[in-house]
N, C-alpha and C positions, 0 to 999 in steps of 0.2 A: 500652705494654702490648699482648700480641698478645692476641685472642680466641679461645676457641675457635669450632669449625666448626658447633659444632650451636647456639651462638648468633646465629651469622651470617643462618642460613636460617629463623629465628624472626621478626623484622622483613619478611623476602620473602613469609612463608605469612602475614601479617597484610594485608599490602598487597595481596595477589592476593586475599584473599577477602574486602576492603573494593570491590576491582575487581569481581571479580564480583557480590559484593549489588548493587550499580550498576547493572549491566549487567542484573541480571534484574530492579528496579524499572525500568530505562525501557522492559527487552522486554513487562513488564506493564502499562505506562503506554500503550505505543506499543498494543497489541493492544484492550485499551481505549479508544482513541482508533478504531480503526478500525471497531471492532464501532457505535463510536455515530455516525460517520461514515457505515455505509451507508445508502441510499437505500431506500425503503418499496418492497414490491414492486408496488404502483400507478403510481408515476412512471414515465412517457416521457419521450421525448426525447433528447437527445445526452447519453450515459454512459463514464464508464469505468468497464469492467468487471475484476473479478480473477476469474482462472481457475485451476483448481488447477495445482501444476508439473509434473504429466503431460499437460498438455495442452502441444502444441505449436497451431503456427500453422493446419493444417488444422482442427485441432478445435475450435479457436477461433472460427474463421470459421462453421463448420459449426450451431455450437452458436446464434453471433448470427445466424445464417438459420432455424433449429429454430424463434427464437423470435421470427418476424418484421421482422429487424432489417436494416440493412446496417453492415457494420463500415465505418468512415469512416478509421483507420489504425491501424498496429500504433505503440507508444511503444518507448525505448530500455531498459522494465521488460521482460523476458518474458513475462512475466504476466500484462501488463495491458495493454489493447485498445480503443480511442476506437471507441464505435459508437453508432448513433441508430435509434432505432423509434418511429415517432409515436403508435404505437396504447396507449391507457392498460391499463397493465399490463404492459408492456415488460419494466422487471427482475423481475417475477416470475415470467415466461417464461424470462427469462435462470437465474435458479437453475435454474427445473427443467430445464432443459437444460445444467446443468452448471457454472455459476458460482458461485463463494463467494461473491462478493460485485457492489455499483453502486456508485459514485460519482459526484458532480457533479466534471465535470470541469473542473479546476485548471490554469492557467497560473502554473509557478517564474518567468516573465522576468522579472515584476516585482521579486518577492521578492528574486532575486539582483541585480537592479541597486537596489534602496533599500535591502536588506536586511530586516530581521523584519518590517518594520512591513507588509510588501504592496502601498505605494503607489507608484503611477507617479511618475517622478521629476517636477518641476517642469519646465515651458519656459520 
């Protein structure tokens, strides 16, 4: 038995808007996670930082110097920038000079070589 057309594309606009509830619970999940993530604006020390995406690489720099820092390297994110300031109060220097956000900064090697759990593998 053939179907008609407009029953076909009934099961496809079900399936794309179970896709996208998805997509916007982990885009809400994820933004969540980062908000609780940053870093108090007291803490120094070696950070990553997010910058907004009009910032390029000068301004980046320029912003972690604004705020007594020195940037220690740029990462494969655009946006986001390994830099260290000893002085207490660092990332709250960093906002006011133009950062969204700090983070303590993360090492994936692990992760991707044991996978979720974070641990160095055994020797």
């Amino acid at each position: 038995m053939i179907a008609a057309a407009g029953t076909l594309a009934r099961p496809h606009r079900l399936a794309l808007g179970i896709a996208a509830g998805l997509l916007a619970l982990w885009a809400a999940s994820f933004a969540l996670l980062l908000h609780a993530a940053a870093l108090p604006p007291a803490r120094s020390g070696t950070v990553l930082v997010l910058f907004p995406p009009r910032f390029g690489a000068i301004e980046a720099f320029a912003a972690i110097a604004a705020a007594d820092g020195t940037p220690v390297r740029a990462t494969w994110l655009p946006n986001f920038v390994l830099a260290d300031g000893p002085d207490p109060g660092f990332v709250g220097r960093l906002r006011a000079a133009g950062a969204l956000a700090a983070y303590s900064p993360f090492d994936l090697g692990p992760a991707l070589v044991d996978g979720c759990t974070g641990l160095p593998p055994e020797r």
